[in-house]
Residue frames as a rotation matrix with the C-alpha (Angstrom) as fourth column:
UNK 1
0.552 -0.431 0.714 -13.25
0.777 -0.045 -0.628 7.88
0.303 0.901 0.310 9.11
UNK 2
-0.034 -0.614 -0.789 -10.26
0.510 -0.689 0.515 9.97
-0.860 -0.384 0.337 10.04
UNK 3
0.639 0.027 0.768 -9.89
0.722 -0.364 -0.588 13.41
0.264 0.931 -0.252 7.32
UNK 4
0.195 -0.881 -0.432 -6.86
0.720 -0.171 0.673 15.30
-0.666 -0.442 0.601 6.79
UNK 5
0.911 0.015 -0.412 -5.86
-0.265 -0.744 -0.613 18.56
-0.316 0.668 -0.674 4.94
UNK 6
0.109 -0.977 0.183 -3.29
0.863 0.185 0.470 19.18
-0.493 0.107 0.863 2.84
UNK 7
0.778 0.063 -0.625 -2.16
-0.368 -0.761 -0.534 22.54
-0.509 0.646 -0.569 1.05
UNK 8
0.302 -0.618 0.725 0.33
0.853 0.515 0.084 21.59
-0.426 0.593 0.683 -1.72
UNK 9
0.731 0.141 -0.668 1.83
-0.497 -0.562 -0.662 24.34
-0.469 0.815 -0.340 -3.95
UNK 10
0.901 -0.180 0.395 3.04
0.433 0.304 -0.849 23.62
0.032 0.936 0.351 -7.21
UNK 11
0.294 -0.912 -0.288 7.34
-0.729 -0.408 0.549 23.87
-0.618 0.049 -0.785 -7.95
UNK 12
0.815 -0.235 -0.529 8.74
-0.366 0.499 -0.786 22.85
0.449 0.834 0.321 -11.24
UNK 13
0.423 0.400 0.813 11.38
-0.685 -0.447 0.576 21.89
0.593 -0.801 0.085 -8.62
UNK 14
0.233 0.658 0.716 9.52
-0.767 0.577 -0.280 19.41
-0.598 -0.484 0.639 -6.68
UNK 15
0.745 0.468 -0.475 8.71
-0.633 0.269 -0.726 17.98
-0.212 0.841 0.497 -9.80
UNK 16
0.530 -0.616 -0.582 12.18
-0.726 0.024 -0.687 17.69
0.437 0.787 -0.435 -10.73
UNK 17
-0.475 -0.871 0.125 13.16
-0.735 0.315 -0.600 15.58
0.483 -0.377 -0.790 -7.60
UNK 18
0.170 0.076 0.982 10.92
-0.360 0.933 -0.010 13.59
-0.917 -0.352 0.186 -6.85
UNK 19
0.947 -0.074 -0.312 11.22
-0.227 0.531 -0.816 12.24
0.226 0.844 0.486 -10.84
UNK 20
-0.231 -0.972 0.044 14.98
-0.631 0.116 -0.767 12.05
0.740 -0.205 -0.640 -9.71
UNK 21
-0.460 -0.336 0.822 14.11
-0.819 0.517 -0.248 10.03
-0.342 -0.787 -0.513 -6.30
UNK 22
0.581 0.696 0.421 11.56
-0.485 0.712 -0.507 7.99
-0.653 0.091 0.752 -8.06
UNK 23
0.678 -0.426 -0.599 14.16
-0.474 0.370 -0.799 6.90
0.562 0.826 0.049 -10.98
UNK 24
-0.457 -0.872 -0.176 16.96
-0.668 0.467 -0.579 5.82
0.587 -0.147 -0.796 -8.09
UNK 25
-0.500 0.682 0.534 14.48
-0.861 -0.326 -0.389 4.48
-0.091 -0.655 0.750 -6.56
UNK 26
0.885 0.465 0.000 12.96
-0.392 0.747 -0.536 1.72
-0.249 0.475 0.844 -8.61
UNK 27
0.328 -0.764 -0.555 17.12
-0.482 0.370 -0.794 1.15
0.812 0.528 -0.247 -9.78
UNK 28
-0.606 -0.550 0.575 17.62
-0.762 0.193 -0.619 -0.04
0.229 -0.813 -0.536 -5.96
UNK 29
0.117 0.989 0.095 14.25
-0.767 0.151 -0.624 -1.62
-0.631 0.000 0.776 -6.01
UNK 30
0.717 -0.248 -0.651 15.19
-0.517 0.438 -0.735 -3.75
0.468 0.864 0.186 -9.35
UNK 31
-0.292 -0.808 -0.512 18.80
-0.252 0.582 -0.773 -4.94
0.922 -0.097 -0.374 -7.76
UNK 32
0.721 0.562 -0.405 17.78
0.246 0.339 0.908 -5.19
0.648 -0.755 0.106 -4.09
UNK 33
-0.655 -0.756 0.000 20.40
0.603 -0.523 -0.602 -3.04
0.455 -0.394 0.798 -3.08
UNK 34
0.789 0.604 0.116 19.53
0.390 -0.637 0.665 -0.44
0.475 -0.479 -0.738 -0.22
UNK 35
0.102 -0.629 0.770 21.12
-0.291 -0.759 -0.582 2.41
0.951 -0.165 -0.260 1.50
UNK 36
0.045 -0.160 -0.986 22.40
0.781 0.622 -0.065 2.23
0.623 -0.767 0.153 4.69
UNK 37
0.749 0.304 -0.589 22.51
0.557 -0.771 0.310 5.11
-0.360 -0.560 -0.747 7.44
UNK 38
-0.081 -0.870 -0.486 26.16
0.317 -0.485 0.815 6.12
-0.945 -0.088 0.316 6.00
UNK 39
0.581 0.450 -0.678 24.43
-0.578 -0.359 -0.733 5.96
-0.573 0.818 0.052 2.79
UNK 40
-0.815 -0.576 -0.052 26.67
-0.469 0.606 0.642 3.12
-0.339 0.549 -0.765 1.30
UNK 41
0.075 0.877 -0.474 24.70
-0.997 0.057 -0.052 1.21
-0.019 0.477 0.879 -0.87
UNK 42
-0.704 -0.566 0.430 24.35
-0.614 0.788 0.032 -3.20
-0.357 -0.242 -0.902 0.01
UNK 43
-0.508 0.842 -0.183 22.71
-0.573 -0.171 0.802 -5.75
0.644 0.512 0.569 -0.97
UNK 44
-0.087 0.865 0.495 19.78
-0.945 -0.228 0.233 -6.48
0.315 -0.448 0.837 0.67
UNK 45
-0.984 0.101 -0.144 19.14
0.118 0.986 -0.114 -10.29
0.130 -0.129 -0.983 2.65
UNK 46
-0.523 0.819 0.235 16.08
-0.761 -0.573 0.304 -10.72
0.384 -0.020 0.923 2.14
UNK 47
0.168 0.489 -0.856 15.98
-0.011 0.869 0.495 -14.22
0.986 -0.073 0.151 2.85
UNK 48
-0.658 -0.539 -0.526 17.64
0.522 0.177 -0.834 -13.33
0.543 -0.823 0.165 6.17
UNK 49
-0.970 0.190 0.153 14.74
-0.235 -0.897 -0.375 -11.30
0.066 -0.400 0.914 7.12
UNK 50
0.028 0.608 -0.794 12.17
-0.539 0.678 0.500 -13.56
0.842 0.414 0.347 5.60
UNK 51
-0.393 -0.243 -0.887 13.93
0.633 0.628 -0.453 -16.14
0.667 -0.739 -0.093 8.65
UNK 52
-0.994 -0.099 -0.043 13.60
0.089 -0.524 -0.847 -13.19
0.062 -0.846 0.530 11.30
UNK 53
-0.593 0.745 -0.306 10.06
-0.741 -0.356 0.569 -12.97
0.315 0.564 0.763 10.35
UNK 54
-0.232 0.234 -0.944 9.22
-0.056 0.966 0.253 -16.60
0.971 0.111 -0.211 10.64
UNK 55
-0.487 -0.452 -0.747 10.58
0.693 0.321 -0.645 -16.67
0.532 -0.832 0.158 14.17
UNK 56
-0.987 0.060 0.148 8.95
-0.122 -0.879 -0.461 -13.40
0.102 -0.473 0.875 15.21
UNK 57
-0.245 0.896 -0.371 5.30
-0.778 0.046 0.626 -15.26
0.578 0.442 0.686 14.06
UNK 58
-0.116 -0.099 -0.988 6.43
0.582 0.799 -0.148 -18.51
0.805 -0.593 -0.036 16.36
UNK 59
-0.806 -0.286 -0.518 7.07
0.590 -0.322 -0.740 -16.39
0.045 -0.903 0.428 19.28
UNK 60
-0.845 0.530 0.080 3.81
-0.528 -0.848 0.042 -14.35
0.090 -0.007 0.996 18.75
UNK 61
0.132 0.833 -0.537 2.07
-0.668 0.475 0.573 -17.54
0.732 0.283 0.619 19.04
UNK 62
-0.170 -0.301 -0.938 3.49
0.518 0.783 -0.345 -18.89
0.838 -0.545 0.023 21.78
UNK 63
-0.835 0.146 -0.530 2.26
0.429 -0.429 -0.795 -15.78
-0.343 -0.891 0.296 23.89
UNK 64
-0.043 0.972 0.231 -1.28
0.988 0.075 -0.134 -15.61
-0.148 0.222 -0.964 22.07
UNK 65
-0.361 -0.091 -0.928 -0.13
-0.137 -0.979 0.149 -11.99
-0.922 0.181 0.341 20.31
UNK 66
-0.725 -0.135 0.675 -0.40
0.638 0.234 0.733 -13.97
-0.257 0.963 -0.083 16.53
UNK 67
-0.317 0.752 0.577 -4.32
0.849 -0.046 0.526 -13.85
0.423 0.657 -0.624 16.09
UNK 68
0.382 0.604 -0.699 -4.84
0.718 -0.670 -0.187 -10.53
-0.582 -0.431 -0.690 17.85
UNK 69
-0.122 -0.567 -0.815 -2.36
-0.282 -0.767 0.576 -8.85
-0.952 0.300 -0.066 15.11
UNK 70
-0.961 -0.114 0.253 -3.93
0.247 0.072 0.966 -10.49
-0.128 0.991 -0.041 12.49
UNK 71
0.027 0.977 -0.214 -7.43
0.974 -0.073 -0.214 -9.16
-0.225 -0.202 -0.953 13.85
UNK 72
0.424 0.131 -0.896 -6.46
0.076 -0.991 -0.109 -5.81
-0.902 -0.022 -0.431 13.98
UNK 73
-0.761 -0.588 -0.276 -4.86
-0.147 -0.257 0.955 -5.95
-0.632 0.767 0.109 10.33
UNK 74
-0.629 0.644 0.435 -8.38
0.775 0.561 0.290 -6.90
-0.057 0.520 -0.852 9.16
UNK 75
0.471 0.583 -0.663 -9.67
0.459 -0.803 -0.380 -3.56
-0.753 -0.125 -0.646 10.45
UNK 76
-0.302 -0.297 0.906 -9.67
0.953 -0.115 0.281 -2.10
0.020 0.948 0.318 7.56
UNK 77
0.094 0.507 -0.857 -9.76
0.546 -0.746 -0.382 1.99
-0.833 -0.432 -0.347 8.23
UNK 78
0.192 0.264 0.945 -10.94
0.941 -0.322 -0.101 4.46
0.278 0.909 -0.310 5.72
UNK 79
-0.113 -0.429 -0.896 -9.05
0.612 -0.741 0.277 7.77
-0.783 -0.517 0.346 5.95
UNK 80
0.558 0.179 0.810 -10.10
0.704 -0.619 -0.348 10.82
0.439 0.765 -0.471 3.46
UNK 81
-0.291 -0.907 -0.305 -7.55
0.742 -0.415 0.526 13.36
-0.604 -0.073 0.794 2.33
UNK 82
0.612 0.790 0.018 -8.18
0.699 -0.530 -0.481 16.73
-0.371 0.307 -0.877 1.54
UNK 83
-0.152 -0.968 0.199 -6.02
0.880 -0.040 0.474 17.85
-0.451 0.247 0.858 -0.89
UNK 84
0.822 0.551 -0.144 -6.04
0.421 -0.758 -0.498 21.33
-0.383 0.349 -0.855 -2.08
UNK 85
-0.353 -0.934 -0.063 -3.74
0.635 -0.289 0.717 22.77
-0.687 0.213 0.694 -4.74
UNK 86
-0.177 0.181 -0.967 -3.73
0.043 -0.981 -0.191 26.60
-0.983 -0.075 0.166 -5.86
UNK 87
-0.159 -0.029 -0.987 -3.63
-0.894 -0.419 0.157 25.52
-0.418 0.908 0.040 -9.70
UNK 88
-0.540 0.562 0.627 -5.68
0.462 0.820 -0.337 22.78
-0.704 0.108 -0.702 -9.66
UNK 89
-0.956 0.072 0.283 -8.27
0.259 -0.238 0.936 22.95
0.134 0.969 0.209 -12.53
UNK 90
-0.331 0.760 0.560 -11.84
-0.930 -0.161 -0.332 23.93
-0.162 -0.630 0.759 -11.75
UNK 91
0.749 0.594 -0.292 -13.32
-0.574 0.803 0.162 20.71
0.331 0.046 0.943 -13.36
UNK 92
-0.156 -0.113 -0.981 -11.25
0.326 0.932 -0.159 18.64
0.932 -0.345 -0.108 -10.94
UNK 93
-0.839 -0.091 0.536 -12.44
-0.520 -0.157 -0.840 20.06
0.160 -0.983 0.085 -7.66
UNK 94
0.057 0.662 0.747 -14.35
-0.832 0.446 -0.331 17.95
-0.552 -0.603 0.576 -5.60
UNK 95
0.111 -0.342 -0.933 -12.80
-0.621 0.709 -0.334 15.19
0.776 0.617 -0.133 -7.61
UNK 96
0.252 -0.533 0.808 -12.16
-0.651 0.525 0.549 11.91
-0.716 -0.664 -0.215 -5.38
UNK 97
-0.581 -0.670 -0.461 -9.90
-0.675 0.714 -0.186 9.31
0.454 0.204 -0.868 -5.47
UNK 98
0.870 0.028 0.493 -9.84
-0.454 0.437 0.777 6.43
-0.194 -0.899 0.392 -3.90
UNK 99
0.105 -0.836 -0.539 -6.59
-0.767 0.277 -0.578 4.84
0.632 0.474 -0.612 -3.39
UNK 100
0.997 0.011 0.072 -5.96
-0.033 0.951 0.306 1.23
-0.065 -0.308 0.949 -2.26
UNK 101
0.120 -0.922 -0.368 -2.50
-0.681 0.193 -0.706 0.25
0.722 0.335 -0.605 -1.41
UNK 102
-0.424 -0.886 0.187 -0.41
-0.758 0.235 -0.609 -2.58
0.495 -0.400 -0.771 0.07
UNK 103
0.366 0.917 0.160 -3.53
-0.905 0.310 0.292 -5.08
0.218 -0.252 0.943 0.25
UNK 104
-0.590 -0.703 0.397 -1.38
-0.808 0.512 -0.292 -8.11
0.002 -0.493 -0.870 0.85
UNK 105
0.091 0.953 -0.288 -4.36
-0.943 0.175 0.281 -9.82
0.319 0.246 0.915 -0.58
UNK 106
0.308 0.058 -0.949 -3.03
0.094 0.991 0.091 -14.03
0.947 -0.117 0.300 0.02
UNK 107
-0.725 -0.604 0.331 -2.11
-0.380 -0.050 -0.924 -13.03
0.574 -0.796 -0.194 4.05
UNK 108
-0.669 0.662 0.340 -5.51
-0.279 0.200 -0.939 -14.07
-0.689 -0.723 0.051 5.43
UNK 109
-0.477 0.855 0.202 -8.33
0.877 0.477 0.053 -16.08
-0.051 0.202 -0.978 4.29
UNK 110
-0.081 0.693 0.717 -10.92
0.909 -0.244 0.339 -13.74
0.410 0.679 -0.609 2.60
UNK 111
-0.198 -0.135 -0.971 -9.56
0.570 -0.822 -0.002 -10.36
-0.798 -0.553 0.240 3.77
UNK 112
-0.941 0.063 0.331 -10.52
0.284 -0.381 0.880 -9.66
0.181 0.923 0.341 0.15
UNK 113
-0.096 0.957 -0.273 -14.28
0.754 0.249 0.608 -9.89
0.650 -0.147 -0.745 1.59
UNK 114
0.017 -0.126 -0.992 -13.26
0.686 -0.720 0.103 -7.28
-0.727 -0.682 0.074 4.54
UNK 115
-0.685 -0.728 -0.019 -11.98
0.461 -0.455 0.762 -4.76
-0.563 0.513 0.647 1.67
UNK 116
-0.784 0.533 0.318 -14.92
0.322 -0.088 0.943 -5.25
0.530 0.842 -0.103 -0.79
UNK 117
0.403 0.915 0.022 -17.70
0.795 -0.362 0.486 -4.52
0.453 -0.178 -0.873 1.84
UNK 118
-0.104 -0.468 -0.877 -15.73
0.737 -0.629 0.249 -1.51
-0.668 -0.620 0.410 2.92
UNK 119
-0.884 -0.446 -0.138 -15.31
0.162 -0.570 0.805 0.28
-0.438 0.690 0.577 0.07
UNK 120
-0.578 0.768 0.278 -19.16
0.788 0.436 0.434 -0.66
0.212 0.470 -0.857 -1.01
UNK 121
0.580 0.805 -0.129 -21.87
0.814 -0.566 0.128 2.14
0.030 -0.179 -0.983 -1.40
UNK 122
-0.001 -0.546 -0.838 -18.56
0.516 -0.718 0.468 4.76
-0.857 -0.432 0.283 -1.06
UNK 123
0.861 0.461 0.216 -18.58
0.438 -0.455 -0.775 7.43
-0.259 0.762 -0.594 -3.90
UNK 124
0.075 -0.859 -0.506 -15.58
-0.019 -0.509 0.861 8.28
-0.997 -0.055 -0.054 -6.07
UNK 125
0.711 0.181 -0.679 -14.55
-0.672 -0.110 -0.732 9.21
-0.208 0.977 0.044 -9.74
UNK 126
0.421 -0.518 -0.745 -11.56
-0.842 0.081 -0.533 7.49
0.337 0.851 -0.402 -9.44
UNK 127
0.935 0.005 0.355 -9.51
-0.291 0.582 0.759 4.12
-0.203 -0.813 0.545 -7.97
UNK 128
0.345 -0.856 -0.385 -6.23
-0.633 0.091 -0.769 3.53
0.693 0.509 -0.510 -7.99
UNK 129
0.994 -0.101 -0.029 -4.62
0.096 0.758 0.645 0.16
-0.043 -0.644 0.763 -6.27
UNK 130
0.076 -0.997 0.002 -0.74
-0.658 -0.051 -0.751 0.56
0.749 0.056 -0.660 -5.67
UNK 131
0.179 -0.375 0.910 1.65
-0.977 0.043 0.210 -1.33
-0.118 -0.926 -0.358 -3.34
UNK 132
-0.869 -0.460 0.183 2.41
-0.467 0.884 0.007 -4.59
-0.165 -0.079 -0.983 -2.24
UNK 133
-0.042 0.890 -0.453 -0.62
-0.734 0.280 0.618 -7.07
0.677 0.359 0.642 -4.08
UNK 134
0.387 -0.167 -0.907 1.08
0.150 0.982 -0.117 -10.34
0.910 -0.090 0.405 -2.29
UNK 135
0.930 -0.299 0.215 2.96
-0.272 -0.163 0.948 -10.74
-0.249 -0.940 -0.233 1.16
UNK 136
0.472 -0.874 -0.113 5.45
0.319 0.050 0.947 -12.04
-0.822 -0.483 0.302 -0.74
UNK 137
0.139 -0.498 -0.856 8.07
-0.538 -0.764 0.357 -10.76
-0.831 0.411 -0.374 -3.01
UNK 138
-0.697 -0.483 -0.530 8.60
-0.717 0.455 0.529 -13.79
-0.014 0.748 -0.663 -5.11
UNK 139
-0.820 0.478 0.315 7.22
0.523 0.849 0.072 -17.01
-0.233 0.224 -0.946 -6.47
UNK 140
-0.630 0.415 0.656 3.72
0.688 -0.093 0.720 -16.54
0.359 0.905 -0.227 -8.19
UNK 141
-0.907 0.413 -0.089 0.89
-0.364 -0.870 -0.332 -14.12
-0.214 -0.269 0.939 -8.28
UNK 142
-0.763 0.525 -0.376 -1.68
-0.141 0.432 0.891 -16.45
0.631 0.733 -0.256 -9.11
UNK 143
-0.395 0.670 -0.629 -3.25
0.743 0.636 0.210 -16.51
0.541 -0.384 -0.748 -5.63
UNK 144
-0.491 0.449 -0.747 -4.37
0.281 -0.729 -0.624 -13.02
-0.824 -0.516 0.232 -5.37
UNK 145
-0.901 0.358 0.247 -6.20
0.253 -0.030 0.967 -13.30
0.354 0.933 -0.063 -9.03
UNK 146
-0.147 0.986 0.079 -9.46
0.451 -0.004 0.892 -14.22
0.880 0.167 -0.444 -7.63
UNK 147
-0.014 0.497 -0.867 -9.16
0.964 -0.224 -0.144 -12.07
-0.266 -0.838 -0.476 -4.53
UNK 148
-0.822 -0.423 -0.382 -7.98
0.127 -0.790 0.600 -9.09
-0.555 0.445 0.703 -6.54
UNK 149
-0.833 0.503 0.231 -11.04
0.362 0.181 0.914 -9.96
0.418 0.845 -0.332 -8.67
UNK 150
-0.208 0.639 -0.740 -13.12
0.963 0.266 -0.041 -9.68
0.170 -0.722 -0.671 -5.71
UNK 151
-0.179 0.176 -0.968 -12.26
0.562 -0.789 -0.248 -6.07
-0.807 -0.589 0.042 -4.95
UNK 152
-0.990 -0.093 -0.106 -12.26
-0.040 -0.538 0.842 -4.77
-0.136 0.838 0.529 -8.50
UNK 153
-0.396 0.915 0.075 -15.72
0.850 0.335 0.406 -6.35
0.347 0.225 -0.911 -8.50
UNK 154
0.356 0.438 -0.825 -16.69
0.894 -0.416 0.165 -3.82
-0.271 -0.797 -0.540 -5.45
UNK 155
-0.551 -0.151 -0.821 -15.51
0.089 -0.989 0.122 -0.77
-0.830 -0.006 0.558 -7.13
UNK 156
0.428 0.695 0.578 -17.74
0.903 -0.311 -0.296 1.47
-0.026 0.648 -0.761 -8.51
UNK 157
-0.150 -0.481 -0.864 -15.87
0.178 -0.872 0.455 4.61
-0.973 -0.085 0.217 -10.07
């Protein structure tokens, strides 16, 4: 388990921009528009990238890279963050999280099963699951129900 500090202080600010990056944020996010380096704003191919993608998974299998980069995406590492902020309440120190993100739950046959016995026996007050749920952006969400079930099953907060 890798553990990292943080010292945070507290600016009304801060505050005020990220709520400002997070609002243009989700509006680029919504259209599929993105910045470019000049900052012009386009929209996004995503199917053209989707293609580049494909082709990059052929060629990783044709020089036996595929299943060693979907081995090491199964290692699943736990990494604890020590956050510490000067005006933090007392009854939340020694609070944990856990946070789950970007599980990509329908990319691999029961990588839900990797996840859930990770996380098992670990001790936290809270869990939060953000990120990407699926690998892909579109079409349904119905095949990461029952793996999604799987990990919710394995938390204990």
């Amino acid at each position: 388990m890798t553990q990292v500090n943080i010292t945070a202080e507290s600016s009304p600010n801060k505050k005020r921009k990220r709520d400002i990056w997070i609002t243009k944020r989700l509006a680029v996010e919504a259209t599929c528009y993105k910045h470019n380096r000049k900052g012009i704003i386009r929209k996004s191919h995503w199917s053209l990238f989707e293609c580049l993608i494909g082709i990059c998974g052929i060629f990783l299998r044709i020089i036996g890279l595929y299943r060693r980069g979907v081995k090491n995406a199964q290692n699943v590492i736990i990494n604890e963050v020590i956050a510490e902020y000067p005006d933090l309440p007392e009854s939340l120190h020694d609070y944990k999280i856990m946070h789950l993100t970007d599980l990509h739950l329908d990319f691999a046959p029961s990588f839900e099963n990797i996840i859930a016995e990770k996380i098992k026996g670990m001790v936290y007050d809270l869990c939060v699951i953000t990120g990407d749920y699926r690998k892909k952006t579109h079409n349904g969400y119905h095949q990461i129900i029952k793996p999604m079930e799987r990990i919710i099953h394995a938390i204990k907060a």
